[in-house]
N, C-alpha and C positions, 0 to 999 in steps of 0.2 A: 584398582578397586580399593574402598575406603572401608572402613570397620562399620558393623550394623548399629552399633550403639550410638544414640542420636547425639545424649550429651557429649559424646567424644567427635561427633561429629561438628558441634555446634562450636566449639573451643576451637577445634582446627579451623574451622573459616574465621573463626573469628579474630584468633591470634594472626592471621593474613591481612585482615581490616584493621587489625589495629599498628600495625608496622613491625610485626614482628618478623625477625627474617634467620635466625638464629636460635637451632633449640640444644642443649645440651642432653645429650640422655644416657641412665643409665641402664644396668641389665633386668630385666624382672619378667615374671610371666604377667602379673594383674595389671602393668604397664602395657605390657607388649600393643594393645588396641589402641594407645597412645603412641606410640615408638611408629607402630605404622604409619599411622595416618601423617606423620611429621615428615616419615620418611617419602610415602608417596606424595607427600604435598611439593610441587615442582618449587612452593614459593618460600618452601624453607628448607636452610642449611644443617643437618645434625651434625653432631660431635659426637663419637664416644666415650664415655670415660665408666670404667668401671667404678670405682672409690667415691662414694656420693661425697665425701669432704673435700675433694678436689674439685670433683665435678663442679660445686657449687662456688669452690674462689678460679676454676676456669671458664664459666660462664662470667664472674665477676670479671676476668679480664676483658672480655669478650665487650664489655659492656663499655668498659673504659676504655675499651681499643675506636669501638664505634659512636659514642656516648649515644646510643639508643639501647630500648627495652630488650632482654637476652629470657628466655623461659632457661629450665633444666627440668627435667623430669625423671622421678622416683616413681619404684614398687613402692607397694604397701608395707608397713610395719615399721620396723626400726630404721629404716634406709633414711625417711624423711629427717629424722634425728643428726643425722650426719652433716646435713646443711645448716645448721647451726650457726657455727661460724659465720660460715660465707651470709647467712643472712644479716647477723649481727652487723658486720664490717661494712653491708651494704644498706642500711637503716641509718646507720651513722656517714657513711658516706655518699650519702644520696644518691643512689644508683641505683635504677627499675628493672630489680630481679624476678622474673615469674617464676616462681616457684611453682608447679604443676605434680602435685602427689596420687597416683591411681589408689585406691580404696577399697576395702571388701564391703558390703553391704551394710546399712546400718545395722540392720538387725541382730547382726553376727557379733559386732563390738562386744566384746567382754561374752564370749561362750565359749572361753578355751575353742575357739578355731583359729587356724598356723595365723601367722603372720598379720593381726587381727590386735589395734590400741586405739584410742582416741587420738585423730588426727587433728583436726579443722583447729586446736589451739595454743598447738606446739610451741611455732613462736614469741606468742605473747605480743609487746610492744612492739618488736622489731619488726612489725609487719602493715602498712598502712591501710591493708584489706582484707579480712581471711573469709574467701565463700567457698561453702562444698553443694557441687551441683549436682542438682533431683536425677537421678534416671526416669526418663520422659515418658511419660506414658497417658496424655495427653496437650490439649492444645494450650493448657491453664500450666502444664508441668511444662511447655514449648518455651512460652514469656518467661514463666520464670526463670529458667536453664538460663535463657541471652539474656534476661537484662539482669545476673547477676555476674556470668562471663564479661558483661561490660564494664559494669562496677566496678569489679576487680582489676579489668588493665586501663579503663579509667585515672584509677585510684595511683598508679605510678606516676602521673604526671602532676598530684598534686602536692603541696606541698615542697616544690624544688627537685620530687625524684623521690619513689619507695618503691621498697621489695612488697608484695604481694604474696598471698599464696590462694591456691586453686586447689584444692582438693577432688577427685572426681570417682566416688561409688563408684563401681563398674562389678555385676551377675555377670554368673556363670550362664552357658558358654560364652571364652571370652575371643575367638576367635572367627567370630564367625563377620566373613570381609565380601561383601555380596554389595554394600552401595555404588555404582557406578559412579559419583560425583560429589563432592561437598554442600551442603546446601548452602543456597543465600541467605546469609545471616542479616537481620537490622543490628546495623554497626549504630551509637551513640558518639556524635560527635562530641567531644568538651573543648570548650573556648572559654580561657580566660583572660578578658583584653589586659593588657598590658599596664595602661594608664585611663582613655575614655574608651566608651563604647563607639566603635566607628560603623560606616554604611556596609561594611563587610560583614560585621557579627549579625544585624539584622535587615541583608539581601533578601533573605527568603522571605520575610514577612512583610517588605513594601513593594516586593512583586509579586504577591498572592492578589490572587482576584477576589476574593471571600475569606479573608481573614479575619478571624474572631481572638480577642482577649478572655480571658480567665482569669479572675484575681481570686486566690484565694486566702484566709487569715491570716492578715498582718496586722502588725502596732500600728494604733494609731501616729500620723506621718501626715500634716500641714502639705508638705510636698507632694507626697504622693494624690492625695484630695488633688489637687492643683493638676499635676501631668495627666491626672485621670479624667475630669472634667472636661480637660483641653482633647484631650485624643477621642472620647467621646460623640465630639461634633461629626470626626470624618469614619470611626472606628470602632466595632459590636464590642461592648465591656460588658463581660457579665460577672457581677460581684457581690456576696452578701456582706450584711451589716457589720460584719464580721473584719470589714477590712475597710470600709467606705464609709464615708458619713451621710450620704442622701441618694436615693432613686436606685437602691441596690432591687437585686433581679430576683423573683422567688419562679424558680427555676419549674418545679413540680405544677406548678400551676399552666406550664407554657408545654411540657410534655407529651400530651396530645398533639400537638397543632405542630409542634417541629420535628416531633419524633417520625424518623422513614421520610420526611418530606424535602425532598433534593434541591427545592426552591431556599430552602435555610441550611444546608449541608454547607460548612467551610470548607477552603481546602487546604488554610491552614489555621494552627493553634499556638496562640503563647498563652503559656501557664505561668503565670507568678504566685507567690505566695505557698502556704500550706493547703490546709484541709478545706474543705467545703462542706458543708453541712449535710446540702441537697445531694441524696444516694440517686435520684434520678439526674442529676446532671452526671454524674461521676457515669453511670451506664451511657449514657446519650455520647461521650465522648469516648468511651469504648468502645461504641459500637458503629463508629467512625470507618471509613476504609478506604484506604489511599492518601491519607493527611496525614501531612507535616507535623508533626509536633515539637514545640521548644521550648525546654523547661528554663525558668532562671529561679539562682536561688544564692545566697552571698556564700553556704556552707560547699557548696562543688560536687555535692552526694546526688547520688542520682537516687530518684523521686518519681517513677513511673506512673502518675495516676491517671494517665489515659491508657496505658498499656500501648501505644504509639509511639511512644517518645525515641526522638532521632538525634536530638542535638542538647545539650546541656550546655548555659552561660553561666559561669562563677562570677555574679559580679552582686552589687547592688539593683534588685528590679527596677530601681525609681533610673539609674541609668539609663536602662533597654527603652525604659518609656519614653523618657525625655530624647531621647536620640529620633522612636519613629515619630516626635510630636512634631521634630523641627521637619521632618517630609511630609510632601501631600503624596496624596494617594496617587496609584501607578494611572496609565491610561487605561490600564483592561479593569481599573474596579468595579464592579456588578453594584451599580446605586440599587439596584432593585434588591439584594441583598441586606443591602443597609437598613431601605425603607422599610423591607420587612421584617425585621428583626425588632427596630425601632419600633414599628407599631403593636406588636404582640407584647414587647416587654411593659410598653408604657399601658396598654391597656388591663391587662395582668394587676402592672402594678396600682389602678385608681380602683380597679374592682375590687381589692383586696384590701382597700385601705377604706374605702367608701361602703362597703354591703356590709351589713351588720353578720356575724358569724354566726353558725346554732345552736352549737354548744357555750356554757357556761365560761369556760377556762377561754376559749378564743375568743369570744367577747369582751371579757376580764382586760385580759394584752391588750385588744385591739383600741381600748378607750382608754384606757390609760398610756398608749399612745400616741394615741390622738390630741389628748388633755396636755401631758408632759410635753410635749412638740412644740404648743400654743405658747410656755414659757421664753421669754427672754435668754436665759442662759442656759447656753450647750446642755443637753442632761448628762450625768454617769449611770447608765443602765447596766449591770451585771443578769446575765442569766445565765442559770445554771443549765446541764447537759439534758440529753433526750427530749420531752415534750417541750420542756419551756423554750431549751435556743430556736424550737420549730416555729413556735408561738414567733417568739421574737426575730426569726427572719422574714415571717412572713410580713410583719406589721412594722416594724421597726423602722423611722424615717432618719435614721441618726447611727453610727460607730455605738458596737454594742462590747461590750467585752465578756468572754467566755473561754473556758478550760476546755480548750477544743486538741492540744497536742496531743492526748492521750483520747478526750471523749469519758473519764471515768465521771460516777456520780458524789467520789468524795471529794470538800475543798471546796464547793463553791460557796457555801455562806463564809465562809475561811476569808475566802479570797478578798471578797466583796468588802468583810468589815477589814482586813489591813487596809484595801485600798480607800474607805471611808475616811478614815484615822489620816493617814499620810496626803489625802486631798484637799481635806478641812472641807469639803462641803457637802449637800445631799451628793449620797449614793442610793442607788438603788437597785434593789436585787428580786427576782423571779425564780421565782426555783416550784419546784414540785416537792410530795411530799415525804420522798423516800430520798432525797438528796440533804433533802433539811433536818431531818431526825438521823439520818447517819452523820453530822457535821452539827449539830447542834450545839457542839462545845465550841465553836466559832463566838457564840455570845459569851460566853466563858472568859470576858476580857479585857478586865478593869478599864481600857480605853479606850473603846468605842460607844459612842454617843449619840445623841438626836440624828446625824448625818446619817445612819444607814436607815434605808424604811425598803421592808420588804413584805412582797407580797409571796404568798404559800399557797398553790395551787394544790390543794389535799383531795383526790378520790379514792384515797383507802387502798392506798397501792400502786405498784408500779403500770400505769395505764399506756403507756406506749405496749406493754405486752399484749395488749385486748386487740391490737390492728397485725398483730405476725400471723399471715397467715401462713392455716394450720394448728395453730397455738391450740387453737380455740378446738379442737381431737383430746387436746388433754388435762385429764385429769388433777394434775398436778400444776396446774395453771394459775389458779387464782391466790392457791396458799402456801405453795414452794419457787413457785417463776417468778409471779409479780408481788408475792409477802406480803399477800392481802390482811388489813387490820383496819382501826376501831381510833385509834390515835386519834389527840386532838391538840393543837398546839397553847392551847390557855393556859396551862397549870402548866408546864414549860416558861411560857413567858412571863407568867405569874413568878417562878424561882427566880429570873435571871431580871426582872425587874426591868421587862419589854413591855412598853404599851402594846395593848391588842386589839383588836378589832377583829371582826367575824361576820362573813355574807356567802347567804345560802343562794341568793337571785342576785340575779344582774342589778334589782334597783336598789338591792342592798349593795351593789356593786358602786352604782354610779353616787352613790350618799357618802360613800368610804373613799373614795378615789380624793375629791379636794384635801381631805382632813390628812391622805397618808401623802400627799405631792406636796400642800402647802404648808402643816398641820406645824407649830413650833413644839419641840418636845427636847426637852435635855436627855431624855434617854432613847435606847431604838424602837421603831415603831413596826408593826408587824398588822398585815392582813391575811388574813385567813379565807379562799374562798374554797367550800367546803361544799360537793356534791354529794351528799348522802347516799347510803347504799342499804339496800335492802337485805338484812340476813338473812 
């Protein structure tokens, strides 16, 4: 019989999945639901040793005896202290020590109760991972428990070989040994080719029958444009502006029609890149079931945003792509699959570029889109975070550049005018107007010039807050959430010695769009469209 506690359950199969065959442990009661389950696992060997400072340079040997991963496991409190050393000597000498420390509750830290310090950062440097895992108490505390146990013995095999530490809470009662079996944990493969990417790293993906790509925000990359266009023909690519230069996917749009619909379910996924914009694709891939998932990323860090993910590639993405570009597809691929994905995105995407929008601000994007696309050379379009990057994935026929790592609303006019300055030519920036008047010292900057021209979407507040539902119950809505105001950007750009312009309609829209695309101006230029609000 195995210990009730799920996350001590979930570390024990886990450290089985991941080739762990050896655990060192020492004496402790907050341990002891660890000690067991190691003990009764047939697939590992314990050591005892009382002295956690040996313990931890006789797992070291362990480790150089077999040159694979060795755990040791501590009680709570001062014990973990002891391993010190042995972790040092194993950071420097490359050797995958798991360190595994049992834990009193968070909440107990620092209340004068026995045996009760701040664990998770003891190590410091000498440790190439440190997670301390949730006690489980749902399906959302499940994922996260395994995919940070993965992380972590992961994390040994990158870099040449690192010690790790594990951390694991564990409430009182701590005895209580009632699971008849270990659960099947989702083990994380990591693969890092060697030199190229071969037909081994990406089997699973050219013998899927409904295989779907995901690119999410990367640098702009000539190459990548290229491998993506090309795998396209045989291959579902869904990608915002974000990463691609043309025919990217607005996701929310297609939600209905593929959501729950088994005729568009993959059965597998590669994820490249970072973030996505679209919160409905990020749900549609979570809500996946029985798919494959394989993340690639050149950092090695695992990156769960399907909450599926089974296999992690440390390489360069443009690799993985160009390896499944030089295979044609298996003989079981579902063309019907293809077609239909093909015809929803591409229809999606001419309605969306062709129907005029109803609101002011998507209208605004949508034609100055359309306008800037007509020109001869490439645009540099900057938008800033919440409503505009929305505006801008939806309309956007071109590589859009945006502060998407974090998602914060500070830095985007920032951004835009360095990157004016160091392009030498039109940039151009979208923002709203709670990003613009927080960042407004962006113009504050002797050497930025006629090349940025930006447009300021002002409704007097933060207006993505007006669609959370819900919101709209309180009270506190319009002049502490969204910091509803009166703000106008003239007398601003009047200081900073920014041409302005200002449209309340669309046809003051479409009068202002040549003069701010074509318009020559030795200083920066700024539109203003401005939906009035009623006090």
């Amino acid at each position: 019989m195995y210990s009730d506690k799920v996350n001590v359950n979930i570390l024990t199969s886990l450290l089985v999945s991941h080739g762990i065959k050896h655990v060192v442990v020492c004496p402790g009661s907050r341990n002891a639901p660890l000690v067991h389950n190691f003990n009764e696992c047939p697939e590992l060997t314990c050591h005892s040793v009382t002295d956690e400072r040996s313990a931890g340079f006789f797992a070291l040997g362990i480790a150089q005896a077999t040159d694979a991963p060795v755990a040791v496991c501590v009680t709570s409190g001062t014990a973990i202290l002891n391993l010190s050393p042995a972790v040092a000597e194993a950071a420097y000498r490359h050797y995958p020590l798991v360190v595994i420390s049992a834990d009193r509750p968070t909440a107990w830290i620092g209340q004068l109760d026995g045996q009760t310090m701040p664990q998770q950062n003891v190590f410091g440097e000498f440790v190439g991972c440190k997670v301390s895992l949730p006690e489980v108490t749902d399906e959302n505390g499940r994922w996260h428990c395994n995919r940070l146990a993965n992380e972590a013995l992961i994390a040994t095999r990158r870099n040449g070989g690192k010690p790790v530490h594990i951390n694991v809470p564990i409430s009182e009662p701590l005895f209580g040994l009632t699971s008849v079996t270990l659960p099947e944990e989702r083990k994380i493969d990591y693969i890092e080719p060697h030199c190229s990417v071969t037909e081994r790293e990406i089997e699973p993906f050219i013998r899927a029958h409904r295989p779907l790509i995901v690119v999410g925000q990367m640098k702009r990359n000539k190459l990548l444009d290229d491998v993506i266009n090309e795998l396209k023909k045989r291959f579902i690519v869904l990608y915002e502006p974000l990463s691609q230069d043309d025919n990217a996917t607005w996701f929310d749009e297609m939600f209905g029609v593929v959501n729950n619909n088994p005729s568009f379910a993959p059965d597998y996924v590669l994820y490249i890149g970072e973030t996505v914009v679209s919160g409905l694709l990020k749900k549609y891939l979570r809500g996946l079931c029985g798919v494959g998932v394989c993340m690639v990323g050149n950092d090695g860090e695992v990156h769960d945003v399907t909450m599926h993910m089974n296999r992690l590639i440390a390489c360069d993405p443009v690799q993985v792509l160009s390896a499944i570009a030089k295979h044609t597809v298996s003989g079981g691929y579902d063309l019907r699959f293809h077609a239909l994905w093909n015809a929803e995105t591409g229809r999606c995407r001419n309605d969306l570029r062709r129907i005029a929008h109803g609101g002011l601000f998507g209208e605004t994007v949508r034609l100055f889109e359309e306008e800037i696309c007509k020109r001869k050379e490439k645009p540099c379009v900057h938008y800033a975070n919440s409503s505009s990057v929305r505006y801008g994935c939806r309309y956007a026929g071109h590589y859009i550049y945006v502060n998407r790592g974090i998602n914060g609303i500070e830095g985007s006019l920032s951004a835009a005018a360095g990157f004016s300055v160091a392009a030498g030519r039109k940039t151009f920036l979208v923002i709203g107007d709670l990003s613009f008047f927080y960042d407004v010292n962006g113009l504050w900057n002797t050497g930025i010039n006629g090349n940025l021209r930006i447009i300021l979407l002002n409704d007097g507040g933060g207006g993505i807050f007006g669609r959370l539902k819900g919101l709209e119950n309180s009270k506190a809505r319009d002049k502490y959430v969204a910091a509803r105001h009166d703000t106008l950007a003239e007398g601003i750009c009047k200081s900073y010695g920014v041409e302005y312009i200002s449209a309340t309609t669309i046809e003051d829209v479409k009068r202002a769009l040549p003069q701010i695309i074509d318009g020559v101006s030795a200083t920066p230029m700024l539109l203003e469209v401005n939906i009035r609000r009623e006090k």
